[in-house]
N, C-alpha and C positions, 0 to 999 in steps of 0.2 A: 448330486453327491452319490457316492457309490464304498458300499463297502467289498473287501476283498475276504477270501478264504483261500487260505494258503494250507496245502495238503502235501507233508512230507510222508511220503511213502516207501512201505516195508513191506516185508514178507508178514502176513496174517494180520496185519496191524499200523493205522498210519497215524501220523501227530497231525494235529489240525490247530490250526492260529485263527480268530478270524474278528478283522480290523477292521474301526469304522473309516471315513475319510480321516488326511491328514496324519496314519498311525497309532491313534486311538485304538489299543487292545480290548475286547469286548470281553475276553477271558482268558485266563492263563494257557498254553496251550495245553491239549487234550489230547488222549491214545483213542482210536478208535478201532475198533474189532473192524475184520471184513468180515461181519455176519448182517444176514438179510436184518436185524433187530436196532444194530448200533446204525448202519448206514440208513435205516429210518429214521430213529433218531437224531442224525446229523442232517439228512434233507426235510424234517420239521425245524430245526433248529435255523436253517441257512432260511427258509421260506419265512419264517417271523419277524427278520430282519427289516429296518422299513429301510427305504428308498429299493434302488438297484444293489445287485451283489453278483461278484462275478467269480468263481471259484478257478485257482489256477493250483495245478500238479503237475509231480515228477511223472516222465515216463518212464519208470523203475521197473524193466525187464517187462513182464506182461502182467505184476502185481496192482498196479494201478487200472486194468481194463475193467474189474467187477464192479469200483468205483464211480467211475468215471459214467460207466452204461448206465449204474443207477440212478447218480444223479442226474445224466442228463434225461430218463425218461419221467422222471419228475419236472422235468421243466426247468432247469438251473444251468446256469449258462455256464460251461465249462471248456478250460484251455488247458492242454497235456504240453507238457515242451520239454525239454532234453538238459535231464540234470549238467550239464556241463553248461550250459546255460548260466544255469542258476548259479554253481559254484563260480563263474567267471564276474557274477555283476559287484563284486565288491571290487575288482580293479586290481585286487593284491595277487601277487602268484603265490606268495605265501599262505596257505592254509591255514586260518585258525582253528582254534578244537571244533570239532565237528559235534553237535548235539542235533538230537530230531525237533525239539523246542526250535532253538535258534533257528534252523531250517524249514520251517512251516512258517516265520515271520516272516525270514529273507525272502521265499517266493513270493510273496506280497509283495515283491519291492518293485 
Protein backbone atom coordinates (compact mmCIF):
# COMPACT_ATOMS: atom_id res chain seq x y z
CA UNK A 1 0.00 0.00 0.00
CA UNK A 2 1.23 3.44 -0.61
CA UNK A 3 -0.02 6.68 0.21
CA UNK A 4 0.46 9.80 -2.02
CA UNK A 5 1.03 13.71 -1.31
CA UNK A 6 -0.22 15.73 -3.70
CA UNK A 7 1.46 19.35 -3.69
CA UNK A 8 -0.20 22.16 -5.72
CA UNK A 9 2.23 24.89 -5.85
CA UNK A 10 2.39 28.79 -5.59
CA UNK A 11 4.18 31.56 -5.35
CA UNK A 12 5.45 31.69 -1.37
CA UNK A 13 3.05 29.11 -0.50
CA UNK A 14 1.63 25.50 -1.66
CA UNK A 15 -1.73 23.36 -0.93
CA UNK A 16 -0.85 19.90 0.11
CA UNK A 17 -3.57 16.94 0.10
CA UNK A 18 -2.25 13.84 1.40
CA UNK A 19 -4.19 10.43 0.63
CA UNK A 20 -4.12 6.97 2.03
CA UNK A 21 -4.54 4.03 -0.66
CA UNK A 22 -7.67 3.84 -2.51
CA UNK A 23 -8.48 8.00 -2.02
CA UNK A 24 -8.82 8.03 1.53
CA UNK A 25 -8.03 11.84 2.54
CA UNK A 26 -6.03 11.80 5.66
CA UNK A 27 -6.76 15.70 6.05
CA UNK A 28 -8.56 18.35 4.45
CA UNK A 29 -6.07 20.05 2.18
CA UNK A 30 -3.41 22.39 3.80
CA UNK A 31 -1.41 26.01 2.69
CA UNK A 32 1.93 25.46 3.53
CA UNK A 33 4.49 28.45 3.77
CA UNK A 34 7.97 28.00 1.69
CA UNK A 35 9.81 28.60 5.08
CA UNK A 36 12.56 26.28 6.30
CA UNK A 37 9.69 25.89 9.69
CA UNK A 38 6.45 24.72 7.74
CA UNK A 39 8.44 22.51 5.09
CA UNK A 40 9.74 20.70 8.47
CA UNK A 41 6.76 20.36 9.48
CA UNK A 42 5.36 18.75 6.39
CA UNK A 43 8.44 16.39 5.91
CA UNK A 44 7.63 15.17 9.83
CA UNK A 45 4.41 14.99 8.91
CA UNK A 46 4.82 12.92 5.25
CA UNK A 47 7.61 10.64 7.44
CA UNK A 48 4.88 9.49 10.19
CA UNK A 49 2.83 8.04 7.58
CA UNK A 50 3.10 4.03 7.79
CA UNK A 51 3.52 2.15 4.82
CA UNK A 52 5.40 3.87 1.58
CA UNK A 53 4.47 7.56 0.46
CA UNK A 54 5.35 9.06 -2.48
CA UNK A 55 4.99 12.75 -2.92
CA UNK A 56 4.18 14.21 -6.47
CA UNK A 57 4.13 18.19 -7.69
CA UNK A 58 3.71 20.96 -10.13
CA UNK A 59 6.64 22.12 -11.75
CA UNK A 60 5.30 25.76 -11.20
CA UNK A 61 8.13 28.04 -12.76
CA UNK A 62 11.09 27.42 -10.35
CA UNK A 63 8.65 27.81 -7.09
CA UNK A 64 8.49 24.34 -6.48
CA UNK A 65 12.69 23.83 -6.46
CA UNK A 66 13.01 24.81 -2.42
CA UNK A 67 10.38 22.25 -2.04
CA UNK A 68 11.12 19.56 -3.77
CA UNK A 69 15.44 19.88 -2.56
CA UNK A 70 13.98 19.77 0.76
CA UNK A 71 12.00 17.14 0.83
CA UNK A 72 13.90 15.04 -1.11
CA UNK A 73 17.20 15.62 1.39
CA UNK A 74 15.10 14.15 3.98
CA UNK A 75 14.67 11.18 2.37
CA UNK A 76 11.05 11.37 0.62
CA UNK A 77 10.59 10.11 -2.58
CA UNK A 78 9.59 12.85 -4.85
CA UNK A 79 8.19 13.31 -8.68
CA UNK A 80 7.97 17.08 -10.19
CA UNK A 81 5.87 16.79 -13.74
CA UNK A 82 4.46 19.47 -15.93
CA UNK A 83 1.27 21.20 -14.85
CA UNK A 84 -0.35 20.49 -18.16
CA UNK A 85 -0.04 17.09 -17.13
CA UNK A 86 -2.07 17.34 -14.42
CA UNK A 87 -4.71 19.73 -15.92
CA UNK A 88 -5.11 17.17 -18.94
CA UNK A 89 -5.81 13.94 -16.68
CA UNK A 90 -9.37 14.57 -16.27
CA UNK A 91 -9.97 13.97 -20.16
CA UNK A 92 -12.23 17.14 -20.30
CA UNK A 93 -10.99 20.21 -22.43
CA UNK A 94 -13.32 21.97 -20.54
CA UNK A 95 -11.86 23.59 -17.49
CA UNK A 96 -13.70 23.28 -14.34
CA UNK A 97 -13.14 26.01 -11.54
CA UNK A 98 -9.75 25.92 -10.70
CA UNK A 99 -9.11 25.73 -6.63
CA UNK A 100 -5.57 24.90 -5.04
CA UNK A 101 -7.64 22.21 -2.75
CA UNK A 102 -9.08 20.41 -5.67
CA UNK A 103 -5.62 20.67 -7.32
CA UNK A 104 -3.36 19.09 -4.62
CA UNK A 105 -6.16 15.88 -4.76
CA UNK A 106 -6.05 15.76 -8.53
CA UNK A 107 -2.16 15.32 -8.70
CA UNK A 108 -2.64 12.31 -6.54
CA UNK A 109 -4.44 10.96 -9.28
Amino acid sequence: MMNAVGIDVSKGKSTVAILHPYGDVVASPFDVAHTGSDLKLLADAIKKLPDETRVVMEATRNYFEPIARYLYKQDIFVSVVNPMLISDLGGNTLRKPKTDKKDSIEITS
